[in-house]
C-alpha positions as CSV (number, residue, x, y, z in Angstrom):
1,X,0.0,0.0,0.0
2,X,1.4,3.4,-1.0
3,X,1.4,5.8,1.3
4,X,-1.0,4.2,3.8
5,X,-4.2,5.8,2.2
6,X,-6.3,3.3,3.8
7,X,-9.7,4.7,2.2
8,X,-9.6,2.7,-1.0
9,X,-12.3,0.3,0.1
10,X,-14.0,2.2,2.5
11,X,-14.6,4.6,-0.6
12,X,-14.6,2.0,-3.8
13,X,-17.9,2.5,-5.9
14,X,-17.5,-1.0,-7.4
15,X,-20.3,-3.6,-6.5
16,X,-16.9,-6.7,-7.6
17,X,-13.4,-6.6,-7.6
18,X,-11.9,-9.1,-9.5
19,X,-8.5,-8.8,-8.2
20,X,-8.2,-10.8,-4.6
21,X,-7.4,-8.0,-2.1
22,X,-7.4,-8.4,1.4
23,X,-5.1,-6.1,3.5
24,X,-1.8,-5.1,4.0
25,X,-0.7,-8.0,5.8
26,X,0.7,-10.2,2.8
27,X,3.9,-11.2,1.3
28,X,5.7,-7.9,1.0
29,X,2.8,-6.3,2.2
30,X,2.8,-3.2,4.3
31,X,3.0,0.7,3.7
32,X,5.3,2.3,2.2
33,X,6.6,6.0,1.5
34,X,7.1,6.5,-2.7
35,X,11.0,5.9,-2.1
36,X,10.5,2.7,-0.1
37,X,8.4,1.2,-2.3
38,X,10.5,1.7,-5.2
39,X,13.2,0.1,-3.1
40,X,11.1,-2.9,-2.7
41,X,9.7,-3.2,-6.0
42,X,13.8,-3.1,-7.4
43,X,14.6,-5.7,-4.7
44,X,11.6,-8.1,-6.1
45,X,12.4,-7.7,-10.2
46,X,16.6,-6.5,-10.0
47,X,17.5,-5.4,-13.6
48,X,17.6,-2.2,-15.1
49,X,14.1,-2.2,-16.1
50,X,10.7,-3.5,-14.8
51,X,7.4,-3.1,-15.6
52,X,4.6,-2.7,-12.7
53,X,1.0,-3.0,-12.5
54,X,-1.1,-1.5,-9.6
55,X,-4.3,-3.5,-9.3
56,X,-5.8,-4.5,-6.9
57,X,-8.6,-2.4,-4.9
58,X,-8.6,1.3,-6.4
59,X,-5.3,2.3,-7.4
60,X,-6.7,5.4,-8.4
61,X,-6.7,6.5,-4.8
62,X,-3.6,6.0,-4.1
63,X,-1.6,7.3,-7.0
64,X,0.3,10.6,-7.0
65,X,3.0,12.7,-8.9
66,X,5.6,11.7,-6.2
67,X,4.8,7.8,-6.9
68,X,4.8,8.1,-10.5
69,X,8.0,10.2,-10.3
70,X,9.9,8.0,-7.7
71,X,8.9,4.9,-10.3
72,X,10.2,6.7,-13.1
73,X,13.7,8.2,-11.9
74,X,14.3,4.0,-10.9
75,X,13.4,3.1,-14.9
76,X,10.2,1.2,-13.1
77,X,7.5,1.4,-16.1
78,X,4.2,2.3,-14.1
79,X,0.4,0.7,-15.5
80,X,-2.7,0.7,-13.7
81,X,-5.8,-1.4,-13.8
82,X,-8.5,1.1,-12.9
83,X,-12.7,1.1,-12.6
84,X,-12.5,4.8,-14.3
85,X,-14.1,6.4,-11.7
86,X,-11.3,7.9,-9.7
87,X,-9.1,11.2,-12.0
88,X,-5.7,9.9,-12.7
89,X,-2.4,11.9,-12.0
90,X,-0.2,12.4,-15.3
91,X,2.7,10.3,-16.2
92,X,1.0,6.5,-15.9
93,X,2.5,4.8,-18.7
94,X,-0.5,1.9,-19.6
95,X,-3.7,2.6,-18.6
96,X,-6.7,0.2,-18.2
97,X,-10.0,0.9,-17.5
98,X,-12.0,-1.8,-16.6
99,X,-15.9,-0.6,-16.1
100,X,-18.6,-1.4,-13.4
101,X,-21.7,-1.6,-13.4
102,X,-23.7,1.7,-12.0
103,X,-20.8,3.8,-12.4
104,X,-19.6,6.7,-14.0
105,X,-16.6,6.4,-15.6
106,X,-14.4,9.1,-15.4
107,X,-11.8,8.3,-17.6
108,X,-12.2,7.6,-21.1
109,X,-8.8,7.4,-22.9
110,X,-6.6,5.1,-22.4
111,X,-4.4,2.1,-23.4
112,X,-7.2,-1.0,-23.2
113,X,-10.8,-1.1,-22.0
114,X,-11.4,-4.4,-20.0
115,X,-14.9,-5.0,-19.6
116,X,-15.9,-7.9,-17.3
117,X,-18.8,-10.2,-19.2
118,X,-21.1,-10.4,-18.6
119,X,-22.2,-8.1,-16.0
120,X,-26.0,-7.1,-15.1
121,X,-27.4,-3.8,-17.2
122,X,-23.5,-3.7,-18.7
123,X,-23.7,-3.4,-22.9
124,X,-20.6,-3.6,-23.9
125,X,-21.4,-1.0,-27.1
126,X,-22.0,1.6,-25.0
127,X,-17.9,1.6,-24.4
128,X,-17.3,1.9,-27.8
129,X,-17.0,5.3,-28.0
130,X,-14.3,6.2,-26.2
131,X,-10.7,6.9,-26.6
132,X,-9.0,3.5,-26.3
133,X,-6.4,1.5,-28.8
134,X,-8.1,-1.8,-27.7
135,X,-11.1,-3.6,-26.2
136,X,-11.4,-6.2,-24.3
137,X,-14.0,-8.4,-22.4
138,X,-12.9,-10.8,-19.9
139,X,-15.4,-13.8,-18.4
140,X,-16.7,-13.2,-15.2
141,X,-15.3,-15.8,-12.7
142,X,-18.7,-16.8,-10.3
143,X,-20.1,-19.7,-9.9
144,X,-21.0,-19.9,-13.7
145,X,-18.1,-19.2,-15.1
146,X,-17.8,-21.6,-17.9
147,X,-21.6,-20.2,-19.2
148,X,-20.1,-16.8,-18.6
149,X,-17.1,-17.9,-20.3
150,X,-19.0,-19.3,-23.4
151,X,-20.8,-15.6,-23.3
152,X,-17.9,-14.1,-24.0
153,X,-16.8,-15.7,-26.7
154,X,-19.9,-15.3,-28.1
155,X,-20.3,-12.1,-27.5
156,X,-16.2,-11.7,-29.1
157,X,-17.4,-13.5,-32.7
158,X,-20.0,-11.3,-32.7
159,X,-18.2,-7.6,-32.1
160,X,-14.9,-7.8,-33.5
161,X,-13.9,-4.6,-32.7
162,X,-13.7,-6.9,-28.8
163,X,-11.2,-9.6,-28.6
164,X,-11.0,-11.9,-25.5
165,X,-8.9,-11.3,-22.1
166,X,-8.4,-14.1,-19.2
167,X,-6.3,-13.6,-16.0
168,X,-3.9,-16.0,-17.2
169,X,-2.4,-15.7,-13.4
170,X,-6.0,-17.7,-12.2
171,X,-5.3,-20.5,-14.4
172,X,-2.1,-21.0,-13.6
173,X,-2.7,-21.0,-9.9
174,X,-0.6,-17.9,-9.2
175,X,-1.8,-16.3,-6.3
């Protein structure tokens, strides 16, 4: 957790996450000022480059200029997996929105659109007009997620300008 800002789930305006997230309290969990957390990122992926992605909760909340800056001046490539709803600071280098339902998405430029399918009063076409260079939809994981699955692809055929995303990390059993 950057910076400690604890108000990311007391505030989220999702009704799903589909990132686990629970706590601080992990592997390599904890808070951390900008600086430290670049130290700990570097310590994880040593190199001269790496790439991050902050997921997991709202990132939106907790990214600032000082993060992004910190990242940068390390050569630690920054992308975010946001719902949209939350303004993002400038300098992320990859950004994906990924909608939910009942909310008002905020941002709508970006790297990818990732829309979880199906979800309830959610029509994917109504996505279509914003500013992204692709378009995904992913298959809800619940407890029917292979009809969900077969939905998707369905729905894929069907719209071409959408083409099919899984959290290859699930089915590999990474946690």
């Amino acid at each position: 957790m950057w910076n400690g800002k604890e108000e990311d789930r007391a505030t989220a305006i999702c009704n799903f996450c589909d990132t686990e997230f629970v706590g601080t309290d992990g592997v390599n969990g904890g808070k951390y000022s900008a600086e430290e957390l670049v130290i700990q990122i570097k310590s994880l992926f040593p190199g001269k480059h790496c790439f991050v992605v902050c997921t997991g909760g709202e990132p939106g909340l907790q990214m600032d200029a000082d993060l992004i800056q910190a990242m940068h001046e390390s050569n630690i490539e920054i992308a975010i997996e946001t719902n949209g709803t939350v303004a993002l600071p400038e300098g992320i280098d990859w950004i994906t929105v990924s909608p939910k339902a009942q909310t008002e998405i905020l941002i709508q430029k970006g790297h990818e659109l990732k829309l979880v399918y199906p979800q309830e009063n959610v029509d994917p076409k109504t996505f279509e007009g914003l500013d992204f260079e692709h378009f995904f939809v992913q298959p809800l994981e619940s407890s029917g997620w292979e009809a969900n699955t077969k939905k998707t692809l369905a729905f894929a055929k069907a719209n071409p300008k959408w083409r099919v995303s899984v959290q290859s990390h699930k089915y590999l059993n990474i946690p």
